[in-house]
C-alpha positions as CSV (number, residue, x, y, z in Angstrom):
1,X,-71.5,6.8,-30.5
2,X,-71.2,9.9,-27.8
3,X,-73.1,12.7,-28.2
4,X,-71.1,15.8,-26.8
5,X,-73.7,18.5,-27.7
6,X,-74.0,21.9,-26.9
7,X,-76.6,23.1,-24.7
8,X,-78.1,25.5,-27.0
9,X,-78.2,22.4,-29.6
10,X,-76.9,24.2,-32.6
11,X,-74.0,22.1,-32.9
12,X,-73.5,18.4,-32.3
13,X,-70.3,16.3,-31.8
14,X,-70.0,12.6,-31.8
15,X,-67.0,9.9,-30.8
16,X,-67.1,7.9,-33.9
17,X,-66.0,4.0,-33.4
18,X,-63.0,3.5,-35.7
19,X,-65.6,0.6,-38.1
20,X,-67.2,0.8,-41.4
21,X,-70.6,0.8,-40.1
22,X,-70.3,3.6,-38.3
23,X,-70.6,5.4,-41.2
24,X,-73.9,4.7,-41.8
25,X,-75.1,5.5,-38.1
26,X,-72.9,8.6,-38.5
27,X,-75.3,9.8,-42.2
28,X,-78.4,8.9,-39.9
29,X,-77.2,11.3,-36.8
30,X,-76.6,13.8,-39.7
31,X,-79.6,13.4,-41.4
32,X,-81.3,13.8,-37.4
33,X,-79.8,16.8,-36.6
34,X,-80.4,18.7,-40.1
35,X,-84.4,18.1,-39.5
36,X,-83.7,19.4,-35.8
37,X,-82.1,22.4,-37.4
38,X,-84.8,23.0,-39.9
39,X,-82.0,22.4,-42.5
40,X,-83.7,19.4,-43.8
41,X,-82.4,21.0,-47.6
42,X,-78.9,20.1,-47.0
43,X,-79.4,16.8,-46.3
44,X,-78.9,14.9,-48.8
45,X,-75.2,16.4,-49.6
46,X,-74.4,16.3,-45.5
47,X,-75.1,12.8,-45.5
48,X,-72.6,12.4,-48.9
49,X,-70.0,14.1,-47.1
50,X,-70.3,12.8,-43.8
51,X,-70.1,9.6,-45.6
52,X,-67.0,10.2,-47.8
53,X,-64.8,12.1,-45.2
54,X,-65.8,9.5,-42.5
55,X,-65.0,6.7,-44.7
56,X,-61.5,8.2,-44.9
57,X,-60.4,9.0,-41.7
58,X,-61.9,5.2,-40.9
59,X,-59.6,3.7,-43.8
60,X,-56.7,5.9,-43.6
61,X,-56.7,7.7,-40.1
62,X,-56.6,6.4,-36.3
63,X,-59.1,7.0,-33.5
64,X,-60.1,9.2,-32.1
65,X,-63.1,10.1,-35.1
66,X,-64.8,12.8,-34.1
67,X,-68.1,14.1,-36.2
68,X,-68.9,17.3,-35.7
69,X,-71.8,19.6,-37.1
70,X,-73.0,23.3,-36.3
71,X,-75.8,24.8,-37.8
72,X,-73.8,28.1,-38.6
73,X,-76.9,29.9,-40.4
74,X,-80.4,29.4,-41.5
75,X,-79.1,27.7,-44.6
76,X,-75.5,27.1,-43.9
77,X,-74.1,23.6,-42.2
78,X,-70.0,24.0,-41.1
79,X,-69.1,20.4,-39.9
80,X,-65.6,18.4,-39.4
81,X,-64.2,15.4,-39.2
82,X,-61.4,14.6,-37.0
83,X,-59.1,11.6,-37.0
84,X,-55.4,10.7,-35.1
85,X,-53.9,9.6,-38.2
86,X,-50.7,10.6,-39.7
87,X,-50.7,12.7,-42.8
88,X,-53.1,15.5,-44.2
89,X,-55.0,14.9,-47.5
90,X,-54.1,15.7,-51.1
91,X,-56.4,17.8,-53.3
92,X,-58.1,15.4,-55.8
93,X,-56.5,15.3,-59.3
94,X,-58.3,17.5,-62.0
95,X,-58.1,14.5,-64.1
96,X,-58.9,11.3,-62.0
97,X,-58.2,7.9,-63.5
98,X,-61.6,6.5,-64.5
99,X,-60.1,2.4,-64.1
100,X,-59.5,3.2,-60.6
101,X,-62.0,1.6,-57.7
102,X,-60.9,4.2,-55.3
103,X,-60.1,7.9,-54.8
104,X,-63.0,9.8,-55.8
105,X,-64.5,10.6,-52.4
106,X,-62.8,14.1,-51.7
107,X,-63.7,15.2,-55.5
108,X,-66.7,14.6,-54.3
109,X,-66.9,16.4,-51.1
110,X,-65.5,19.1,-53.3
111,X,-67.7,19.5,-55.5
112,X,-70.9,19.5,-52.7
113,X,-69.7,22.3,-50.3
114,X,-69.4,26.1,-50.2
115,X,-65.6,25.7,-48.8
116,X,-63.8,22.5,-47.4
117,X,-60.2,22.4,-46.1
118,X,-57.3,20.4,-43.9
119,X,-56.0,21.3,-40.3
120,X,-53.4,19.7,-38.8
121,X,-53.6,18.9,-34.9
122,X,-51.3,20.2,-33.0
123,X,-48.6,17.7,-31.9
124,X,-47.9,16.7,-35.7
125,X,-50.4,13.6,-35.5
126,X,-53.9,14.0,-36.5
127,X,-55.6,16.4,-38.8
128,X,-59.5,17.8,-39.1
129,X,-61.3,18.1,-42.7
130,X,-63.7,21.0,-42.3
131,X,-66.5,22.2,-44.5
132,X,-69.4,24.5,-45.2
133,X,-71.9,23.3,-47.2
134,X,-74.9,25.8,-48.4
135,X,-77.5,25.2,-51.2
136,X,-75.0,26.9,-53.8
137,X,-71.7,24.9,-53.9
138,X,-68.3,26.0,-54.9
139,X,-65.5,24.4,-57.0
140,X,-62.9,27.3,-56.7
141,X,-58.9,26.4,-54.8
142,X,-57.6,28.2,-52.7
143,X,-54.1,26.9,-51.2
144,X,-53.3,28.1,-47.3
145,X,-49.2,26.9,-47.5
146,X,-48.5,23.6,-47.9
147,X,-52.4,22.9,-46.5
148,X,-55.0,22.2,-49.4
149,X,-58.1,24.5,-49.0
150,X,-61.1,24.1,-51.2
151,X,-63.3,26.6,-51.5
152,X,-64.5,30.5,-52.7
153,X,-62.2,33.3,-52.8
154,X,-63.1,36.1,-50.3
């Protein structure tokens, strides 16, 4: 994995491979730059969501992955993942089918972060799931058009 940091170190971004274990390389470059940070607090739920959005952009998106993560306040984390894959993501369903073996990942990243949302690249291909995770999470919706944003109401 590349490591495209800033200089002042407050934000990281990585070139994920496009494999499964990536993900697990991805939770411990999380986990590394959270201590770095002095946000060793969040870490446990960074390392859930790194895990579940990376997992889907592996599964269902394209390369490029990009992992990105900012230490955006003394207890705040804003991250993104970024794939090249067609298609932006669905908001979960507020009844999920408990016989299925799949689906439950972004009801989990929703119900972990402050705010999470979907941006599509520009070009039509490709989209980036954002998030803000604090020590208080958030289960409110917002919608921003046809673009599903989870998240607080200002």
């Amino acid at each position: 994995m590349t490591d495209q940091s800033t200089i002042t170190q407050r934000a990281h971004t990585w070139d994920i491979p496009n494999t499964p274990e990536a993900v697990g390389e991805a939770r411990t470059l999380a986990r590394e730059a959270l201590a770095e940070w002095g946000l060793t607090g969040l870490a446990e739920a960074a390392e859930l969501v790194v895990s579940e959005l990376l997992t889907n952009a592996i599964r269902h998106g394209a390369a490029p992955i990009l992992l990105m993560l900012s230490a955006a306040g003394p207890a705040m984390l804003a991250g993104s993942v970024s794939d090249g894959g067609p298609g932006l993501l669905r908001l979960p369903p507020a009844e999920p089918d408990l016989n299925a073996t799949g689906g439950r990942g972004l009801a989990i990243v929703a119900a972990l972060v402050k705010r999470w949302g979907v941006w599509p690249d520009s070009g039509g291909i490709g989209k980036t799931v954002w998030f803000s995770l604090t020590a208080e999470p958030s289960e409110t919706t917002e919608t921003a058009g046809d673009v599903p944003v989870r998240g607080t109401a200002e």
